[in-house]
Structure formats: C-alpha cells, structure tokens
DRENDO-1510 file (C-alpha; in Angstrom, 1 decimal, always signed):
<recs>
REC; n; res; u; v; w
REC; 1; UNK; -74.7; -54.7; -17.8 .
REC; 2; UNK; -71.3; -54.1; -16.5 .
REC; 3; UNK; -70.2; -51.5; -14.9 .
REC; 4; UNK; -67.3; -49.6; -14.4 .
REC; 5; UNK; -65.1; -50.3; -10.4 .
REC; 6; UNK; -64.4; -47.1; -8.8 .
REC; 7; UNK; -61.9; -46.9; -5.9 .
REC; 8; UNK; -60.6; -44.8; -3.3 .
REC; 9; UNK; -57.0; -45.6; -2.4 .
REC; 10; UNK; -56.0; -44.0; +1.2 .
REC; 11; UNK; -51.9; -44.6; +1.8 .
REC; 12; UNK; -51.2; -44.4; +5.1 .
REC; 13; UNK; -47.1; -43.4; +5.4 .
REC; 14; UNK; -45.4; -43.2; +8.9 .
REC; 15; UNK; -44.3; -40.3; +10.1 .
REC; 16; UNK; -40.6; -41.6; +10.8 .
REC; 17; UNK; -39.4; -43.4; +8.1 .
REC; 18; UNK; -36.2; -45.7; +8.7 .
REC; 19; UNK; -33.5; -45.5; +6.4 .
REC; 20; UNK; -34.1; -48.7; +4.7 .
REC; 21; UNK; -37.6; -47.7; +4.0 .
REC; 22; UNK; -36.1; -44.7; +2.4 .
REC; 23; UNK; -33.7; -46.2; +0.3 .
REC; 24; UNK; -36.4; -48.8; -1.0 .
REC; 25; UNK; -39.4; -46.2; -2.4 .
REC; 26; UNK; -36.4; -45.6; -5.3 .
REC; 27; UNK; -37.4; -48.8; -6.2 .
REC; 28; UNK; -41.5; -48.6; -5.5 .
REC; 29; UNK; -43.5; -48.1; -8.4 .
REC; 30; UNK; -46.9; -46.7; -7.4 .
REC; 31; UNK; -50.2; -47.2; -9.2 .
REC; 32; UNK; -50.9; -43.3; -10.1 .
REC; 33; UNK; -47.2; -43.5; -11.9 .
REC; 34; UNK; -47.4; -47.0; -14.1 .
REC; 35; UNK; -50.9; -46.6; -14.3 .
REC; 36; UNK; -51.7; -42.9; -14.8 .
REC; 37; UNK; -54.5; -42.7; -16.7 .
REC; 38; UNK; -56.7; -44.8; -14.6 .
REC; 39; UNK; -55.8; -43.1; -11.4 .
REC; 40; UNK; -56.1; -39.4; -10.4 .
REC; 41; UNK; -54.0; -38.0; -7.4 .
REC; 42; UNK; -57.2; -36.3; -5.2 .
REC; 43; UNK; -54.4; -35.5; -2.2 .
REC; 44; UNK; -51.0; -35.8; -1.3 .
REC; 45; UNK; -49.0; -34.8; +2.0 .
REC; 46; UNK; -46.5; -36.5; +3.9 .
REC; 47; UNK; -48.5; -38.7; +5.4 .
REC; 48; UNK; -51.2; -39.7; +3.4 .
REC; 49; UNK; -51.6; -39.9; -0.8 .
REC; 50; UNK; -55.5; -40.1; -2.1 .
REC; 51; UNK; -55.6; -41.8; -4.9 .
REC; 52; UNK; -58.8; -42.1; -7.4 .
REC; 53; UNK; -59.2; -45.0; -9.6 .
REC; 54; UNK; -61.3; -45.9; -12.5 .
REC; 55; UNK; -61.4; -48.8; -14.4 .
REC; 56; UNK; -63.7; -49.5; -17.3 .
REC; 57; UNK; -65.0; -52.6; -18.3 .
REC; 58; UNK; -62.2; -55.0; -19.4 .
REC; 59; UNK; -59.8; -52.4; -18.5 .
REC; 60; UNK; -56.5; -53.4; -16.2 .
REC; 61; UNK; -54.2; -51.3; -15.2 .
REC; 62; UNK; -50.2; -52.2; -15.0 .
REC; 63; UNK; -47.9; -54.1; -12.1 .
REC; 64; UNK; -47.7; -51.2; -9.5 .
REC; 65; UNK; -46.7; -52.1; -5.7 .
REC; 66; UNK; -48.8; -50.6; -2.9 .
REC; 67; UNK; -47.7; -49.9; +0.5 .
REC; 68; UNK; -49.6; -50.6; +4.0 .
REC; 69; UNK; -53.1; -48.9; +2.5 .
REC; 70; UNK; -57.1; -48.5; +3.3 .
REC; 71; UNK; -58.9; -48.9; +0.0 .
REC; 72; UNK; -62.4; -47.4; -0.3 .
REC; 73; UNK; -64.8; -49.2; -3.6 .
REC; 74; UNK; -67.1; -46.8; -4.3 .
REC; 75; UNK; -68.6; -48.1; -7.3 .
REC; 76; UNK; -67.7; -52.7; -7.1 .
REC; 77; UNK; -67.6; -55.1; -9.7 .
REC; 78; UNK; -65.9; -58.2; -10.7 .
REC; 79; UNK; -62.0; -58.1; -10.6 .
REC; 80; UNK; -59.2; -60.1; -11.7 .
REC; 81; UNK; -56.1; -59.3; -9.8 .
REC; 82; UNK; -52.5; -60.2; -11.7 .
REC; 83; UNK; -50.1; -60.7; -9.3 .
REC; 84; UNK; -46.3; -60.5; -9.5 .
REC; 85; UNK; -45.2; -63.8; -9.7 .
REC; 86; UNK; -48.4; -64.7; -12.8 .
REC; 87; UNK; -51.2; -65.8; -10.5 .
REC; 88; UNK; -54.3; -64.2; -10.7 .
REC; 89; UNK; -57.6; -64.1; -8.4 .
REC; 90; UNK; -60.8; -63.3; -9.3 .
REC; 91; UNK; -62.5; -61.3; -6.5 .
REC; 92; UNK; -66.1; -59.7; -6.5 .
REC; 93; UNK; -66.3; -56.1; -4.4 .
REC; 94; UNK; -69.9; -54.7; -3.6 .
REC; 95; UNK; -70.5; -50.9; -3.5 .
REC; 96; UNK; -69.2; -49.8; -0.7 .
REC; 97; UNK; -66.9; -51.9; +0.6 .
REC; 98; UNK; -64.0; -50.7; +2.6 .
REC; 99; UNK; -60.9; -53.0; +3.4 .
REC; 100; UNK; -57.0; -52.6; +4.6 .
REC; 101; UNK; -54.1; -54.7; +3.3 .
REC; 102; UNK; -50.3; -54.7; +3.4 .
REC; 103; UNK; -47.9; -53.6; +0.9 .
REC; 104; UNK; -48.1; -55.8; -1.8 .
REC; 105; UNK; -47.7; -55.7; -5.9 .
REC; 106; UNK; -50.2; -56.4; -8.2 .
</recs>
C-alpha cells in the first residue's frame, strides 16, 4: 500500500542579511509559492518559515530552491528527487526522520 510523505520544512534565515543575499531572494522561488497546493505555510517570521507538505502517491511537486533548512518527515516513503540540471535520485525516508541540508533546488 503506499502511502502518502508528509514533511515539515523548518527555514532557518539569519538575522543579518547581506546585501547580496537580499538582492538574490528576488530571484528565489520557494516551494509554498511554485508548489502551493502541496504545501501549507504553518508559521512565518523573520527568522524562521514552517512549511507543511503533502504529497500523494505519484504526486511531485515543481523546481522550487530551498535555502540552508531542517526538514522534519513525519509520515516517509519512497521519493524521487528532480534536480535542476535533469538528474534524479531515488531516496527512501522512514517516519521520523529528521535531517538538515544547504540551499539547494529541486
């Protein structure tokens, strides 16, 4: 039976932006935005955005870039992962699993 993943997404933003950083989130396309009905915006400050995300069963959501972030699974499953440049990686995540990662797209 498959089942649906369920994640937690904790952004992490510094307090003291530089101005280059600034100038670049014109151009940063976060996954709430491109992909908003698959993730639900549970807080948002600045210095942290909670994001909720559900994706069904041979559901994907669209390119989106994240920033320096914790992510929080919930509910796991079987993934595949599109990445900018066309690769893709197949990754399994138990219930549960908590990891961190640098800003990438996806």
């Amino acid at each position: 039976m498959k089942t649906s993943a369920i994640a937690i997404v904790l952004l992490g933003m510094a307090l003291n932006l530089s101005a280059c950083a600034t100038a670049n989130q014109q151009d940063h396309r976060p996954a709430h935005v491109t992909s908003p009905d698959q993730y639900r915006v549970l807080l948002e400050n600045d210095q942290v955005l909670v994001l909720e995300m559900v994706l069904e069963p041979g559901e994907s959501d669209r390119l989106h870039d994240h920033r320096d972030e914790t992510v929080y699974f919930q509910q796991g499953g079987s993934l595949r992962i599109s990445l900018a440049g066309g690769e893709a990686m197949d990754v399994t995540v138990p219930d549960g699993h908590v990891m961190w990662h640098e800003a990438w797209t996806h």
